[in-house]
C-alpha positions in Angstrom: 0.0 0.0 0.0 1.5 3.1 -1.0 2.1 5.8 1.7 0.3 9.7 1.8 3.2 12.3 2.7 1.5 14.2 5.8 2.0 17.6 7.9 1.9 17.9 11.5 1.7 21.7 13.1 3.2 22.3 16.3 0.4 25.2 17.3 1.7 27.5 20.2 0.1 29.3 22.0 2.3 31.4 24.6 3.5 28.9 26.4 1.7 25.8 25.3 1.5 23.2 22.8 -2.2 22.1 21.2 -2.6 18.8 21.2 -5.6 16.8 19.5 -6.7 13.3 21.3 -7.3 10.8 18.8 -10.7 8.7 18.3 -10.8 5.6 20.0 -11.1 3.6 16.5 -8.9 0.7 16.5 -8.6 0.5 13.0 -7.2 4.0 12.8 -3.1 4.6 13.5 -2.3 5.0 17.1 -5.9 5.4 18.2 -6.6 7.1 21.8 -3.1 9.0 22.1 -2.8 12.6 21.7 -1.2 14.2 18.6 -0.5 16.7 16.8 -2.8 18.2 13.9 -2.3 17.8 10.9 -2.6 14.9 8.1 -2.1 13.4 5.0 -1.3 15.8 1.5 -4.1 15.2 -0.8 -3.2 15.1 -5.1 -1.9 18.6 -5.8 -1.8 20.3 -2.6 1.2 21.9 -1.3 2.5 20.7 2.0 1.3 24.5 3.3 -2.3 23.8 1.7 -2.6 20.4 2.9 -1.8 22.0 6.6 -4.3 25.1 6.5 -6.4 22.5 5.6 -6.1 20.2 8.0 -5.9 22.8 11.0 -9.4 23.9 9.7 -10.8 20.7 9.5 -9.7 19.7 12.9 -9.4 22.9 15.1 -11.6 25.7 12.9 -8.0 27.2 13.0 -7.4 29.4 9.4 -3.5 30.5 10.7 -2.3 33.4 10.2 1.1 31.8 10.0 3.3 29.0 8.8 6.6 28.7 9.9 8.3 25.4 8.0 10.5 23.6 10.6 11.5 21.2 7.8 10.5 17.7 6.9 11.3 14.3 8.4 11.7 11.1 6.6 10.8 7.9 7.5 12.3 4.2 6.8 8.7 3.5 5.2 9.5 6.6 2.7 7.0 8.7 4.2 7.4 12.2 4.5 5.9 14.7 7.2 6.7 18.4 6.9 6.3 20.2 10.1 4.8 23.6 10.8 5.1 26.1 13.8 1.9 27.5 13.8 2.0 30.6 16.4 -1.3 31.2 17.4 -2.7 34.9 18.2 -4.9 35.7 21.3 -7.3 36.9 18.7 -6.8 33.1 16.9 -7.4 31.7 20.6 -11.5 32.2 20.5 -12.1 30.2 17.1 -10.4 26.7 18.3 -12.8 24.1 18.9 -12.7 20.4 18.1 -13.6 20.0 14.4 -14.6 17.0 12.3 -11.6 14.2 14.0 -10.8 13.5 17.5 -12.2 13.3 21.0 -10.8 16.8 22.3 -8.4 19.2 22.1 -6.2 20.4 24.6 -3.1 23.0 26.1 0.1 21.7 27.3 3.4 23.1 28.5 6.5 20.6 26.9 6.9 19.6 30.1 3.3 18.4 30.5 3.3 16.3 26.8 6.3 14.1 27.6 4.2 12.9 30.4 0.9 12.3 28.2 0.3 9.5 25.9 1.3 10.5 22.6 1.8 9.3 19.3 4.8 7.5 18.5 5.9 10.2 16.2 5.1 13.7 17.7 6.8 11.8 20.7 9.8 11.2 19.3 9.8 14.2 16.9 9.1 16.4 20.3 12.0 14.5 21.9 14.4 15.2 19.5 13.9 18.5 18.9 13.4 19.4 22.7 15.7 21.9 22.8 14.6 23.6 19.4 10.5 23.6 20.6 11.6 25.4 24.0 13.2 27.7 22.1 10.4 28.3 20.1 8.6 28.4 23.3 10.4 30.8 25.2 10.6 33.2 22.0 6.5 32.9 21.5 5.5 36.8 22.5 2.5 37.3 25.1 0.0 39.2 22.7 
């Protein structure tokens, strides 16, 4: 089966990391864990589409702003392109749960290493610890 090339956001919001909670479906990938949005690129879509896409089909989230952190890939030959996707206080108000998921929900880095998350946002946020508190620590309080 061939694979679908994703994108994954890392959305900030001051201090914190959203995070969606998977459906409890098990025949969907890593069911129940928390994740990042984001998803697959459909047939002509930028990886920048694809994600504005995605974040308003699963948060209501139009951003105002992509910031590419580059593109991992994977043994399988996937691809996932990651976004940081700052979010403005006057962004905050339109987030809700869209069409996939159980909830969403806020953490500090701190608080996501101890959650259970996918396999890849775990490892991606592991690996690039020291570059998301960066990010974190630059994010301005407006």
């Amino acid at each position: 089966m061939p694979r679908k090339h994703g994108v994954k956001a890392l959305v900030i919001h001051k201090e914190k990391i959203l995070l969606v909670l998977r459906d409890n479906i098990p025949t969907i990938a890593h069911p129940n864990t928390w994740n990042m949005p984001g998803g697959g690129i459909e047939e002509g879509e930028s990886p920048e589409q694809a994600l504005v896409r995605e974040l308003e089909e699963e948060i209501n989230l139009n951003p105002s702003s992509l910031i590419n952190l580059g593109t991992t890939a994977y043994t399988d030959g996937n691809l996932v392109h990651r976004f940081h996707v700052p979010v403005t206080d006057k962004e905050l108000p339109l987030i809700r749960l869209g069409n996939e998921g159980q909830k969403i929900g806020w953490f500090t880095l701190d608080e996501l290493f101890k959650l259970n998350v996918s396999p890849h946002s775990f490892v991606y946020c592991a690996t690039h610890e020291q570059d998301i508190r960066q990010i974190l620590s630059d994010v301005p309080a407006v």
